[in-house]
C-alpha positions as CSV (number, residue, x, y, z in Angstrom):
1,X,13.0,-0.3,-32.6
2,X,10.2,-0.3,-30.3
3,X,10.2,1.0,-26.6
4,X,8.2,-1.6,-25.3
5,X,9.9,-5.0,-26.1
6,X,7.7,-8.0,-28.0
7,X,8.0,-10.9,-26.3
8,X,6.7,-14.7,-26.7
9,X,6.2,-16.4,-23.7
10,X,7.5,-19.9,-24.7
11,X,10.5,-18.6,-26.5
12,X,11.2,-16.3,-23.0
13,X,15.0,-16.7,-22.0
14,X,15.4,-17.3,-18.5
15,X,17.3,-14.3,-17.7
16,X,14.6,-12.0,-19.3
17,X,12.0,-13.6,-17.8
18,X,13.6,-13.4,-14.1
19,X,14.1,-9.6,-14.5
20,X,10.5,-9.1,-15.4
21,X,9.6,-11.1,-12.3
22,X,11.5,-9.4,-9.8
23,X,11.5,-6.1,-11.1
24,X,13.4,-3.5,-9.2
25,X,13.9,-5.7,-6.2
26,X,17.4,-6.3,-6.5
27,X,18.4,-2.6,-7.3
28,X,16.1,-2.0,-4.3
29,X,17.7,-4.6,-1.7
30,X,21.3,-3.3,-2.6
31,X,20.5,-0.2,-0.8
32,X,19.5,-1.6,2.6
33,X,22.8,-1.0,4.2
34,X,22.3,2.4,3.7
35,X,19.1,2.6,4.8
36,X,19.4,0.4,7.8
37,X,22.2,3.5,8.4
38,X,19.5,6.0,8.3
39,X,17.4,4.1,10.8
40,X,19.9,4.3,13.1
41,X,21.4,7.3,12.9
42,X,17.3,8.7,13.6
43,X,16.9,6.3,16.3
44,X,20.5,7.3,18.3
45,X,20.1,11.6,17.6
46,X,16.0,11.7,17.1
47,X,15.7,15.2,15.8
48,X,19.5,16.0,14.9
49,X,19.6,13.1,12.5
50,X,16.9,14.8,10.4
51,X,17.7,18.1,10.5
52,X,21.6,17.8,9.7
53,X,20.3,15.6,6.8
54,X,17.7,18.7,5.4
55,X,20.6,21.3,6.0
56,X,23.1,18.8,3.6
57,X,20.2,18.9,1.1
58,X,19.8,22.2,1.5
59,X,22.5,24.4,2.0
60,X,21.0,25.7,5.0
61,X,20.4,25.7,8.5
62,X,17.3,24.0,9.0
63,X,15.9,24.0,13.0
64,X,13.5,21.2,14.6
65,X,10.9,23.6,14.9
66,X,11.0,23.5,10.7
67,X,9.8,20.2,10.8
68,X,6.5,21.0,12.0
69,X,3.9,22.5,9.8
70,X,1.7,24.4,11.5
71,X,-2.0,24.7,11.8
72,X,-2.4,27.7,10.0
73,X,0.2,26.7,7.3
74,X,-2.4,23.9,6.1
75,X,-4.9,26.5,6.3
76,X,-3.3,29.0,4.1
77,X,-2.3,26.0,1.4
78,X,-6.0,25.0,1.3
79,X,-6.8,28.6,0.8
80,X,-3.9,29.4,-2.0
81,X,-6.1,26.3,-4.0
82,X,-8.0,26.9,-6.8
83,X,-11.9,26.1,-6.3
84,X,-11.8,23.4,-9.1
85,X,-9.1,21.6,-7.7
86,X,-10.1,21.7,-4.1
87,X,-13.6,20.4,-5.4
88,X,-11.9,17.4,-7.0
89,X,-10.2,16.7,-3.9
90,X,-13.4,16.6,-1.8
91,X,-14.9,14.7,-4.8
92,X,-12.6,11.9,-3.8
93,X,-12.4,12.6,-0.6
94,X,-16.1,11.3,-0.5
95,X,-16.5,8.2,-2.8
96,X,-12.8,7.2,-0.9
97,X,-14.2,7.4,2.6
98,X,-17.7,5.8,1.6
99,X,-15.9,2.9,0.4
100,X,-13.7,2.5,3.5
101,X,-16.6,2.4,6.1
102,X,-18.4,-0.4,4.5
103,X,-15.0,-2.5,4.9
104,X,-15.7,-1.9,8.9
105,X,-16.3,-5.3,10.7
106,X,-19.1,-5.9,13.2
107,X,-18.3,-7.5,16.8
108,X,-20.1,-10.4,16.9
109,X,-20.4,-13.8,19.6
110,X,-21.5,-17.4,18.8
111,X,-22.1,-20.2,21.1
112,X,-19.3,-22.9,20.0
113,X,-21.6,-25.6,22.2
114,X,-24.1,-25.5,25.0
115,X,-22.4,-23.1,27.4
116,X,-19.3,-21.9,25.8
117,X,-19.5,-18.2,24.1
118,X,-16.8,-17.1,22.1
119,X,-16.7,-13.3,20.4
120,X,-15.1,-10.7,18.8
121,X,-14.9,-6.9,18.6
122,X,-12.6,-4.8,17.0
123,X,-10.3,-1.2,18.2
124,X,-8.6,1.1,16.2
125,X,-4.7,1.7,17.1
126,X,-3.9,4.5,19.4
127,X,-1.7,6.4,16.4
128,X,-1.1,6.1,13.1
129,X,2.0,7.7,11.2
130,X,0.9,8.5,7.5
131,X,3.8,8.7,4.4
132,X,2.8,10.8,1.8
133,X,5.9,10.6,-1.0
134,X,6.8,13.6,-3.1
135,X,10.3,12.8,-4.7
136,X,9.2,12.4,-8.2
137,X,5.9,14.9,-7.9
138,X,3.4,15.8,-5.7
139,X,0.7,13.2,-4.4
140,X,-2.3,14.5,-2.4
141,X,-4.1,11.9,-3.4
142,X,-1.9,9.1,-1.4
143,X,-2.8,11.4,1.7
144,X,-6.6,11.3,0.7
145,X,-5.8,7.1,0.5
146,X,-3.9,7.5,3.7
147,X,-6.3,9.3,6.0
148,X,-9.4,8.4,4.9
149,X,-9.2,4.5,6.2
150,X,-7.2,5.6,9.4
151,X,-10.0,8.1,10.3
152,X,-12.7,5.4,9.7
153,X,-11.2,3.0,11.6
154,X,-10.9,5.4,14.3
155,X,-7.7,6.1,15.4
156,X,-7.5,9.2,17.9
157,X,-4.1,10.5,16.7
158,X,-2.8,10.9,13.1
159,X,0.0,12.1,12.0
160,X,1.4,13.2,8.6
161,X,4.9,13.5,7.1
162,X,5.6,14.2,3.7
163,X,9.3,15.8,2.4
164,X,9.7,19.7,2.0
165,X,9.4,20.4,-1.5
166,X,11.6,23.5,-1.1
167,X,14.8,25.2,1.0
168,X,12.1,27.0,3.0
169,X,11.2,24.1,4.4
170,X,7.0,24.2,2.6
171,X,5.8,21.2,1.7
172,X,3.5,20.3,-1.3
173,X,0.3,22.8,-1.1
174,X,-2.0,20.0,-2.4
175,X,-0.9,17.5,0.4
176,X,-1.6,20.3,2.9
177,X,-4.9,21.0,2.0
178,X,-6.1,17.3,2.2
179,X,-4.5,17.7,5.7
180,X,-6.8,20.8,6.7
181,X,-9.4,19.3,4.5
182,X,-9.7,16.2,6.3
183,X,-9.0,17.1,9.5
184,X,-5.2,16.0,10.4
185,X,-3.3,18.8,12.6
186,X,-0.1,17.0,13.1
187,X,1.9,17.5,9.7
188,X,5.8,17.2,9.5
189,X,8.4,18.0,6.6
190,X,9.8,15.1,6.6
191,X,10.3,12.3,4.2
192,X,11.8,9.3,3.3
193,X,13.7,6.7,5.9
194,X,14.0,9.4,8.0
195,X,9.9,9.8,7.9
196,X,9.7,6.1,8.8
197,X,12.4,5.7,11.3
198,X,11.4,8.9,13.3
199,X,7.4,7.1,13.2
200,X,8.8,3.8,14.5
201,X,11.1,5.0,17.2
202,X,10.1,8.4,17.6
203,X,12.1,11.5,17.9
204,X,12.6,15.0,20.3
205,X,9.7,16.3,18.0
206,X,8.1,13.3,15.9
207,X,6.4,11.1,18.7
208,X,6.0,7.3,18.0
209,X,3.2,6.0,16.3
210,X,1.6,2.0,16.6
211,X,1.4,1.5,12.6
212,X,3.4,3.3,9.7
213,X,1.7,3.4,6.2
214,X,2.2,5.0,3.0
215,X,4.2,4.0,-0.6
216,X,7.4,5.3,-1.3
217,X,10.4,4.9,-2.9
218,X,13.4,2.3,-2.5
219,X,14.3,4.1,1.0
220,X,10.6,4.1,2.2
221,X,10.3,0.4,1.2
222,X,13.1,-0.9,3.0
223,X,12.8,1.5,5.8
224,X,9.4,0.2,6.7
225,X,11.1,-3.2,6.1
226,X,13.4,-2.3,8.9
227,X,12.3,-0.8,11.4
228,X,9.1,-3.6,11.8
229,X,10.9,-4.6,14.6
230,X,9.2,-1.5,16.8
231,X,6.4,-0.7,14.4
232,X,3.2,-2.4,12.8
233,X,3.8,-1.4,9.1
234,X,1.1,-1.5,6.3
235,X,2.2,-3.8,3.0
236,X,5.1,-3.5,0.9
237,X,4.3,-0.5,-0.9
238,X,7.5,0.1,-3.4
239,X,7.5,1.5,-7.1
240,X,4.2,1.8,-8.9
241,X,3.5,-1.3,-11.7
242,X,0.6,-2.2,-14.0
243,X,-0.2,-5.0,-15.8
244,X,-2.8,-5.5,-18.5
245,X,-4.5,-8.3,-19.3
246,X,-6.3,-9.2,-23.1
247,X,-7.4,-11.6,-25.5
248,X,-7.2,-8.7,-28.4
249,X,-11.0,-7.9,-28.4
250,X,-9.9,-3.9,-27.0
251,X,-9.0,-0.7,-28.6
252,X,-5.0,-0.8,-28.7
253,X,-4.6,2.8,-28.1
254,X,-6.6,2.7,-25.2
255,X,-5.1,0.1,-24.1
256,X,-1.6,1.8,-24.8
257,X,-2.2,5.1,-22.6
258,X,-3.6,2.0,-19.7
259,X,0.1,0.3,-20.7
260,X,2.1,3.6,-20.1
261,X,-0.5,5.0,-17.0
262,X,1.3,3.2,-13.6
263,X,4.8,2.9,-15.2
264,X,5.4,6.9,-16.2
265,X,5.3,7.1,-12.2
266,X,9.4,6.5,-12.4
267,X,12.0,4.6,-14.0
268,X,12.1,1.8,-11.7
269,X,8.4,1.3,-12.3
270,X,6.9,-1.6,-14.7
271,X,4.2,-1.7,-17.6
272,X,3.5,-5.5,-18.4
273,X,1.1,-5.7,-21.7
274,X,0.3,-9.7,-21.1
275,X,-2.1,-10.7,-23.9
276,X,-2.7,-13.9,-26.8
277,X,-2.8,-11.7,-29.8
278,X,0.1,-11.2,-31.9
279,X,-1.9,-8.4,-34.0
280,X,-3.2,-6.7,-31.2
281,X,0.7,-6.7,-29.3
282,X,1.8,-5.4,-32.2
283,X,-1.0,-2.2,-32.3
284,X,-0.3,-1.3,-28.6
285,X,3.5,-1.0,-29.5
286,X,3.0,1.1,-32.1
287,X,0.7,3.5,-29.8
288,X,2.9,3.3,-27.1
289,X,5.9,4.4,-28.8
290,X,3.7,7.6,-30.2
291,X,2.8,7.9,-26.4
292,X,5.8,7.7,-24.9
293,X,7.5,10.6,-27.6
294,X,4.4,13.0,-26.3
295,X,5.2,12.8,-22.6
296,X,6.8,15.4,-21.1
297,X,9.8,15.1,-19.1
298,X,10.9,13.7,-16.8
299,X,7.9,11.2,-17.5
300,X,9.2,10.5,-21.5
301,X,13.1,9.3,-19.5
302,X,11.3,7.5,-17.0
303,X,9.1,5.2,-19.4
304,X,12.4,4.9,-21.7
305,X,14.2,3.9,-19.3
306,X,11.8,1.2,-17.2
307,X,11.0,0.2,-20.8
308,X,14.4,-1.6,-21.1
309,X,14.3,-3.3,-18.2
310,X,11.0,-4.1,-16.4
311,X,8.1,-3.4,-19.0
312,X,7.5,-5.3,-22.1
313,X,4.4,-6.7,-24.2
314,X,4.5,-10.6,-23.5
315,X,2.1,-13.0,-26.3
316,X,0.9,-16.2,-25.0
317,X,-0.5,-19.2,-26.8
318,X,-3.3,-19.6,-24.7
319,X,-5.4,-17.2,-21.8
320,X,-5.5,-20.1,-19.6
321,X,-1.5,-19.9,-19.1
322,X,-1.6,-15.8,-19.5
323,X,-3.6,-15.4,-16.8
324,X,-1.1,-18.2,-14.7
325,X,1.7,-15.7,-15.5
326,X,-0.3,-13.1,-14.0
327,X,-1.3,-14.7,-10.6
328,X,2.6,-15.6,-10.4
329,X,2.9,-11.9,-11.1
330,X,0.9,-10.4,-8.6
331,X,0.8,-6.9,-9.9
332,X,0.1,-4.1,-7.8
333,X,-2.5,-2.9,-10.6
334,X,-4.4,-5.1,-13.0
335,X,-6.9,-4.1,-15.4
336,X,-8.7,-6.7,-17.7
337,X,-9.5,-5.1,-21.2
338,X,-11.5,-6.9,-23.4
339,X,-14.9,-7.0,-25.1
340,X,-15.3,-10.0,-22.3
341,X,-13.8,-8.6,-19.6
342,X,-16.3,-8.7,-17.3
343,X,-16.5,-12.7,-18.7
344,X,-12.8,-13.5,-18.4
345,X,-12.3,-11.9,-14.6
346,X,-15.9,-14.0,-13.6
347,X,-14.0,-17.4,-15.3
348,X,-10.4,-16.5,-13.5
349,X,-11.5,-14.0,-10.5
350,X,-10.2,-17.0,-8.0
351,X,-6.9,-18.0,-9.5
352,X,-5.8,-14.0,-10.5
353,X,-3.5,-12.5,-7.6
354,X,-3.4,-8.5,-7.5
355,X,-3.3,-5.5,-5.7
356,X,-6.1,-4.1,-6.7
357,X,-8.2,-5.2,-10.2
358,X,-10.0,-2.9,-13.0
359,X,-12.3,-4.2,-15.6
360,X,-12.4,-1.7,-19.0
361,X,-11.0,1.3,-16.5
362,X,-8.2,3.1,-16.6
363,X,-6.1,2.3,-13.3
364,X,-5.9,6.9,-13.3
365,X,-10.1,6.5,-12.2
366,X,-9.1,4.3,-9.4
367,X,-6.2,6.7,-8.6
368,X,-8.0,9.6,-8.1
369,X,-11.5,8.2,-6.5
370,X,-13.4,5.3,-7.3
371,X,-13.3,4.1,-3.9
372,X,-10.7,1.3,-3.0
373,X,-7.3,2.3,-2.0
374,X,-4.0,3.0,-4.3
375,X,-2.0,2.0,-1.4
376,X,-1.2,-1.3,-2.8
377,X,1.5,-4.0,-2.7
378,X,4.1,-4.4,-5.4
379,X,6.6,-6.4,-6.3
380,X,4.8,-10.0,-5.9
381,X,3.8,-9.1,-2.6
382,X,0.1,-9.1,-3.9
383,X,0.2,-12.7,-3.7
384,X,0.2,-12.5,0.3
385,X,-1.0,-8.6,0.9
386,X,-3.7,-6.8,0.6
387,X,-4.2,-3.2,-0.6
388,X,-4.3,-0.8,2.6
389,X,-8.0,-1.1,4.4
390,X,-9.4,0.1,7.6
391,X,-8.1,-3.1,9.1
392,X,-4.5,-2.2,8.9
393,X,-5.6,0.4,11.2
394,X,-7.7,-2.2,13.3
395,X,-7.0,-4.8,16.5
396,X,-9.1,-7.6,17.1
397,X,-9.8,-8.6,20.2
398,X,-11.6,-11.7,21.1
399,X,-13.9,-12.8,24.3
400,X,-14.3,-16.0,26.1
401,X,-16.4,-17.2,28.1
402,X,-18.3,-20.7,29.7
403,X,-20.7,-21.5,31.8
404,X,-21.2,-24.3,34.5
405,X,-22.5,-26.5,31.2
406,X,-20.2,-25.4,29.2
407,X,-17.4,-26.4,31.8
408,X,-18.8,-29.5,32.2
409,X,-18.7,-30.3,28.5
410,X,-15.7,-29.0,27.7
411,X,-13.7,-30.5,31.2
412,X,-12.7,-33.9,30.6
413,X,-11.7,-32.4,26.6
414,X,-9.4,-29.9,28.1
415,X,-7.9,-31.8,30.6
416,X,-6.9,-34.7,28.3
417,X,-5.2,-32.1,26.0
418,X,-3.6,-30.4,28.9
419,X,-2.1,-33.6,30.0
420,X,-1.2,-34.7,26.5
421,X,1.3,-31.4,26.5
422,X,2.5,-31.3,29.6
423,X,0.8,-28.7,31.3
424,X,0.0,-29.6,34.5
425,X,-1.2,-25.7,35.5
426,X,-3.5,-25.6,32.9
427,X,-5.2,-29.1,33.5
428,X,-5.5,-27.9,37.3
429,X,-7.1,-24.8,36.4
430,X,-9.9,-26.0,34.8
431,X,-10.5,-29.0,37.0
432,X,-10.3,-26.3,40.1
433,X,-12.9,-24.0,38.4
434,X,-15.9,-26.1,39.7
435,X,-15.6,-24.2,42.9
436,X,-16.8,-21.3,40.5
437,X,-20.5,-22.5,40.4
438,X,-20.8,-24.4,43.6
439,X,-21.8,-21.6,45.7
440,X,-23.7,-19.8,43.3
């Protein structure tokens, strides 16, 4: 039996379909109680909350001071790396950030009529508290995604927190060098809710931050769920998910390692094959099961396991109502693989909703550098979010401003509307504003 199940479309039952759909949401929401626990055990003992957690985990003592990695900490990780790999890191660290400040907006004014002026200009956020996840590996290139768009937009203080990847409290060397690499001195060992909830409310050690950002796990999604109500957060950013897109006209295997590529990230991630070929469904299977036997663990349990739940190979009669699946969908990653592709995604580009989109790429080359950010939303949040950008990291602020025309034009307008809701202050203080131009 295959590990990736075959499925038709019309002959879907409902109960199949719905579990594609939602994929780990409900496992996910069952946990809030706990996590809303976490939040507010951080928020009532700040430091204390942390640590005692770390010292359970641990079997140790662990301090508040063991929170904060130091300075020369980063320095010695970056140090400890290999050339090769540190070059590979600055490799992306480059096309990453290139893309990132041509997303910066311009400030900009128009005159709406003769004498009014309206404008905009645009400040980064005082702070910005980064999550860098490491439960099921290590993931400097979510810091590289992280800090490259909050250091475009501008924001004076960044902070990092990723979990300790050890009893001694070190975190993941990789991670650390990006830190050093790109400038970012304030690095905790931290991770998780407790990550989140000591950025939203702050702690003894962890100040508060204006925006937390970063993927995670089932605590990190709902955590930044939760604690919204003191923090900006980025997106809903929960277990990775890919979904493929074909009319056939592509190499199976390489479309089998594409299949496998977002969903090895953990058992409660998806790989969704959606394509009208019964031949070619059939190939990809047969690759993928080779595939997945290959992968080491714990990657090989994590595919098996996502397999029979959340991932499957799904044959429609037409693209038409594949690509309508899709944009109901909303997968965090997309790629279109085709002999067309670049043909289909010009036909459907308006009706697809994703968190990102490849054409004939592997999602792994927009992982580690193309440009946008990985930092996307999952779960069908694509349909509403965007991946993260510089303007998560962004205010906007806008100006106003009229004249003695534009008063005059705009007088009688306002103070019929005024009137129509009741507002007797604001109809008198634009009729009162004459006096601003009679003595000038």
């Amino acid at each position: 039996m295959p590990y990736f199940r075959i499925i038709y479309f019309n002959q879907i039952k409902e109960e199949e379909l719905r579990k594609i759909m939602e994929r780990s949401k409900n496992e996910i929401f069952n946990l809030k109680k706990d996590v809303a626990n976490i939040i507010e055990d951080v928020k009532n003992r700040g430091d204390k909350a942390i640590t005692d957690y770390l010292s359970s985990v641990y079997g140790k003592k662990v301090n508040a001071s063991e929170l904060i990695v130091s300075e020369e900490e980063l320095k010695k990780d970056y140090l400890s790396l290999s050339q090769d790999l540190k070059n590979s890191l600055k490799y992306m660290i480059k096309n990453v950030t290139k893309f990132h400040k041509r997303q910066m907006p311009k400030e900009f004014q128009i005159q709406t009529d003769k004498g009014v002026f309206a404008g905009m200009y645009f400040v980064p956020v005082n702070s910005a508290g980064l999550y860098v996840p490491s439960g099921k590996g290590s993931f400097p290139s979510v810091a590289v995604m992280l800090i490259a768009p909050a250091k475009v937009a501008g924001v004076k203080r960044i902070a990092l927190a990723t979990p300790p990847v050890d009893k001694e409290m070190h975190i993941d060397k990789a991670t650390a060098a990006v830190a050093y690499m790109m400038g970012v001195k304030e690095v905790y060992a931290v991770g998780g809710a407790h990550a989140i909830a000591a950025f939203a409310y702050g702690t003894e050690t962890i100040k508060k931050t204006d925006i937390v950002a970063g993927p995670g796990g089932p605590y990190t999604f709902l955590a930044k769920m939760i604690a919204c109500d003191s923090v900006k957060f980025d997106l809903p950013a929960g277990p990775s998910e890919g979904m493929i897109l074909s009319d056939g006209n592509a190499d199976p295997e390489v479309v089998a390692w594409n299949l496998v590529n977002e969903a090895e990230h953990g058992p409660d991630s998806a790989g969704v094959l959606v394509t009208t070929s019964e031949e070619f469904a059939a190939k990809v299977s047969q690759y993928a099961d080779l595939i997945i036997e290959q992968l080491p663990e714990p990657r090989r349990s994590y595919m098996i396991e996502n397999t029979k739940k959340y991932s499957a190979i799904i044959i429609f009669d037409n693209l038409k109502d594949a690509v309508n699946f899709v944009a109901e969908y909303a997968p965090e990653h997309l790629s279109i693989e085709s002999m067309r592709a670049e043909e289909i995604f010009k036909e459907y580009k308006k009706d697809i909703k994703a968190g990102t989109i490849t054409i004939n790429t592997p999602f792994s080359a927009g992982n580690y550098g193309i440009g946008p950010n990985s930092t996307l939303p999952t779960m069908g949040f694509a349909r509403s979010y965007s991946g993260l950008n510089v303007y998560n990291f962004l205010t906007s602020i806008t100006i106003e401003k009229i004249n003695q025309e534009g008063w005059k034009r705009m007088k009688d307008h306002v103070i019929r509307l005024a009137n129509y809701e009741g507002f007797p202050a604001h109809l008198g203080a634009m009729k009162i504003s004459e006096k601003r131009w009679k003595n000038s």
